[in-house]
N, CA, C and O of each residue as an XYZ file, in Angstrom:
224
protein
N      70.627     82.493     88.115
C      70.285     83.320     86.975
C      71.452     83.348     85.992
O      72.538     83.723     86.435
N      71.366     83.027     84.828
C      72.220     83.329     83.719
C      72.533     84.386     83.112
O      71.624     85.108     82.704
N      73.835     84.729     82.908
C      73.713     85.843     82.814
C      74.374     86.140     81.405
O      74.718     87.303     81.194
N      74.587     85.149     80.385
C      75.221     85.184     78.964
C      73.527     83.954     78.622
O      73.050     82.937     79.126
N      73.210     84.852     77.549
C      72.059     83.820     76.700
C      72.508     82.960     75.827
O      73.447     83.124     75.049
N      71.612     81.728     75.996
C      72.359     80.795     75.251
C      72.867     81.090     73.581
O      73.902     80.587     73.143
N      72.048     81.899     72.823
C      72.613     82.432     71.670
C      74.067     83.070     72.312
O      75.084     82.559     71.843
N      74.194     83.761     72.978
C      75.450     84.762     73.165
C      76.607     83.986     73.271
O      77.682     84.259     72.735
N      76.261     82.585     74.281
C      77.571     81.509     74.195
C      77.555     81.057     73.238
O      78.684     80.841     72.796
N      76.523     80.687     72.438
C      77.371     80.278     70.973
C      78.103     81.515     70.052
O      78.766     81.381     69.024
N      77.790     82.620     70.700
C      78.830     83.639     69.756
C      80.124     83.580     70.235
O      81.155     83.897     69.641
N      80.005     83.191     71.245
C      81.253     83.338     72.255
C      82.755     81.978     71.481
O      83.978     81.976     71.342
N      81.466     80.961     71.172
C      82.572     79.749     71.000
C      82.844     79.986     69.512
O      83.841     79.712     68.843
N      81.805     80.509     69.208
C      82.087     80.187     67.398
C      83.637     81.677     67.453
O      84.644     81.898     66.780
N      83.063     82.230     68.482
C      84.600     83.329     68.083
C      86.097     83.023     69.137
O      87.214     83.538     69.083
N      85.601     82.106     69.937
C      87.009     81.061     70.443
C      87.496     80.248     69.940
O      88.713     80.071     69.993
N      86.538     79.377     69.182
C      86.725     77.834     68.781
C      87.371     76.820     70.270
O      88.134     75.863     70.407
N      86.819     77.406     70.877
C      86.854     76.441     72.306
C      88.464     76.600     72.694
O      89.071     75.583     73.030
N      89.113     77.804     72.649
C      90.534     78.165     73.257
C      89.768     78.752     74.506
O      88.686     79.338     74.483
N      90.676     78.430     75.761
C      89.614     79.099     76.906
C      90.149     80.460     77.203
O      89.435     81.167     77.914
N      91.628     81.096     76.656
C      92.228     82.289     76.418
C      91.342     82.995     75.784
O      91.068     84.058     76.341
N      90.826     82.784     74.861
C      89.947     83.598     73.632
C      88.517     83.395     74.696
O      88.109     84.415     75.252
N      88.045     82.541     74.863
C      86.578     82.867     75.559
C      86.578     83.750     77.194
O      85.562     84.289     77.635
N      87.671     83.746     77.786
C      88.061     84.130     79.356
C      87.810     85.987     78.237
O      87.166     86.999     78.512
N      88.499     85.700     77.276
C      88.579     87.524     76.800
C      87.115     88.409     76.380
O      86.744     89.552     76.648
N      86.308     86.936     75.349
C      85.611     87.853     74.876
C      84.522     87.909     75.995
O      83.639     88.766     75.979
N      84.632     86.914     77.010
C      83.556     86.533     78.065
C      84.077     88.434     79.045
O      83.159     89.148     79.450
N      84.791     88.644     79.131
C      85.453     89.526     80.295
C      85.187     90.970     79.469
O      84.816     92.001     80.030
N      85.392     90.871     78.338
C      84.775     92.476     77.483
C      83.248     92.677     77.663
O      82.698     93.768     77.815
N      82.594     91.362     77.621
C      81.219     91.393     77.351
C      80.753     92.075     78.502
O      80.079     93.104     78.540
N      81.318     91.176     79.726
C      81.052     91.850     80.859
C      81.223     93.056     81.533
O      80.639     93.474     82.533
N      82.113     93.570     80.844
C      82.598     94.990     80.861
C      81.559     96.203     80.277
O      81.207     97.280     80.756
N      81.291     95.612     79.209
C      80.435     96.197     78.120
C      79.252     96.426     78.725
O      78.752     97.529     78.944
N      78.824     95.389     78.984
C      77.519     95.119     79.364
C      76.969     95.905     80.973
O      75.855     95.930     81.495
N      78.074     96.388     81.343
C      78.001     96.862     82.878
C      78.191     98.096     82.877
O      77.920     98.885     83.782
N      78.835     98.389     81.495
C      78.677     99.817     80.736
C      77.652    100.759     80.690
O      77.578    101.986     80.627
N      76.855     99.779     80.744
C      75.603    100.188     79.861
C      74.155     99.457     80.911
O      72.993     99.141     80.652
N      75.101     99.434     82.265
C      73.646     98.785     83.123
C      72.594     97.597     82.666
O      71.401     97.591     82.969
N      73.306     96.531     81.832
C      72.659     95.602     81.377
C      72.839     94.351     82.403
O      73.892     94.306     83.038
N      71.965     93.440     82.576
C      71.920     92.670     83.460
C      72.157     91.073     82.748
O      72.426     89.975     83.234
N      71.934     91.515     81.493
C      71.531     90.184     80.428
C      72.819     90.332     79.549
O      73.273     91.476     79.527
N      73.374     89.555     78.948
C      74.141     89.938     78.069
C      73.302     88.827     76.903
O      72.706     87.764     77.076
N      73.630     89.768     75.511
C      72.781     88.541     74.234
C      74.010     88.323     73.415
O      75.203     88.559     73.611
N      73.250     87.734     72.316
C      74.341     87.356     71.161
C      74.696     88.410     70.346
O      75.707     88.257     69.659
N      73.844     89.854     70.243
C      74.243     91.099     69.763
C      75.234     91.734     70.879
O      76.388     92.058     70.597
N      74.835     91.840     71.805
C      76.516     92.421     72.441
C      77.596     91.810     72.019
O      78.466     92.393     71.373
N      77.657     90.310     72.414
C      78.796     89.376     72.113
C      79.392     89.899     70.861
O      80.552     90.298     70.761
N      78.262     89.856     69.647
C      78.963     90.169     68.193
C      79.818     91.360     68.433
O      81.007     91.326     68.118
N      79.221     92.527     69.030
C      79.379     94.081     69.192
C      81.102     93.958     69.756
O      82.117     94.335     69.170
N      80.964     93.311     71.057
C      82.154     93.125     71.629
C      83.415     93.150     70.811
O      84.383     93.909     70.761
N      82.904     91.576     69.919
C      84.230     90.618     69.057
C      84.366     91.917     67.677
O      85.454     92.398     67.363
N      83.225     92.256     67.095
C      83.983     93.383     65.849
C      84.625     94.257     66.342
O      85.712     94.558     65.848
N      84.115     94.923     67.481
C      84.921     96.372     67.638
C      85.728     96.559     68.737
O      86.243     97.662     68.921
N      85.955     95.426     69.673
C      86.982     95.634     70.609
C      88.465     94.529     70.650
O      89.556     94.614     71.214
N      87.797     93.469     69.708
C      88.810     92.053     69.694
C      89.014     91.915     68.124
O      88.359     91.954     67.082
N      90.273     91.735     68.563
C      91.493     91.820     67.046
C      90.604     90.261     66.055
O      91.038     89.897     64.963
């Protein structure tokens, strides 16, 4: 089972540009976030949510 939707990894890279420092981070907030909030799925609106308001 997948658990980042394929929209969400492309939010993920377009906000790494394929550094695996920057994706290990926003990948590890998401998951944080997302477990926050009893979500099982993570989408490309968390991802965004993540990168504006928790990553510089």
């Amino acid at each position: 089972t997948d658990i980042f939707t394929d929209k969400a990894m492309d939010e993920v890279y377009r906000y790494s540009a394929g550094s695996s420092r920057a994706t290990n981070k926003v990948c590890t907030h998401s998951l944080m976030f997302a477990s926050q909030r009893a979500k099982k799925l993570i989408d490309d609106h968390m991802v965004r949510t993540v990168i504006e308001g928790e990553l510089p």
